[in-house]
N, C-alpha and C positions, 0 to 999 in steps of 0.2 A: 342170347349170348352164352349160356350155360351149354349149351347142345353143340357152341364153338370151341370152345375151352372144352369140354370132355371128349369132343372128336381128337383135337391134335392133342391132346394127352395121350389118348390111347394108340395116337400112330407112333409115335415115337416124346416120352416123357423128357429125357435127358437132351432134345434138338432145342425146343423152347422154352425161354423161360417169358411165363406168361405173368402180366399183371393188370388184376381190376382196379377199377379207380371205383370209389365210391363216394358220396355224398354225408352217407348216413353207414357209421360202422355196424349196425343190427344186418347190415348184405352182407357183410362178410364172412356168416356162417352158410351164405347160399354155394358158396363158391368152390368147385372141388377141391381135393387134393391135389396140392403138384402147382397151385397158380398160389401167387402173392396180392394179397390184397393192400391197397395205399388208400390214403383218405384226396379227393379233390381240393384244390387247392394248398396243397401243401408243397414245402419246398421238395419231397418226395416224388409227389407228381410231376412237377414239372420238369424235373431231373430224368424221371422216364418216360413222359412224353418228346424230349428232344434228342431220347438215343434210341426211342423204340424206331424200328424196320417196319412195321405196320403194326396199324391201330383199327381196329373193330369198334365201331361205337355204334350203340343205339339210340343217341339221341344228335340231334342235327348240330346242335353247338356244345360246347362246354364254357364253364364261367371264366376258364382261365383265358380261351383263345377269344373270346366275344366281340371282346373289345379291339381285337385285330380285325376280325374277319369282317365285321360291318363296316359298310362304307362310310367315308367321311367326306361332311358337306362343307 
C-alpha cells in the first residue's frame, strides 16, 4: 500500500487527496507525506469511505463494511 500512495504522490500531489485508514494509530508514522491518516471505525472513516472514488485495500473486509457484505440466513 506504501509503494501505492508514494507512486501517485509523486505523479501528481495536488490531483489526490489520499487517506489511510488504520486500525492501530503507531501506522501512521508509516505513511508518506501528502496522505492523511483516519483511525477505522470512526465517524471519520466512514465519512470517507462513502465519498472516496476509489479505495485500495489490503485486507479482504473491513469491520465497518462486514457486517453488510456477509450474507444473511
Amino acid at each position: 500500500m506504501k509503494a501505492i500512495v508514494q507512486k501517485l504522490l509523486e505523479q501528481d500531489s495536488e490531483k489526490y487527496d489520499i487517506v489511510c485508514c488504520f486500525s492501530n494509530e503507531n501506522f501512521f508514522s508509516d505513511v508518506p507525506a501528502g496522505a492523511r491518516c483516519i483511525r477505522y471505525n470512526s465517524p471519520n472513516a466512514e465519512f470517507e469511505f462513502a465519498t472516496a472514488k476509489i479505495w485500495f485495500m489490503n485486507d479482504t473486509t473491513t469491520q465497518i463494511f462486514h457486517k453488510g457484505i456477509t450474507k444473511r440466513e
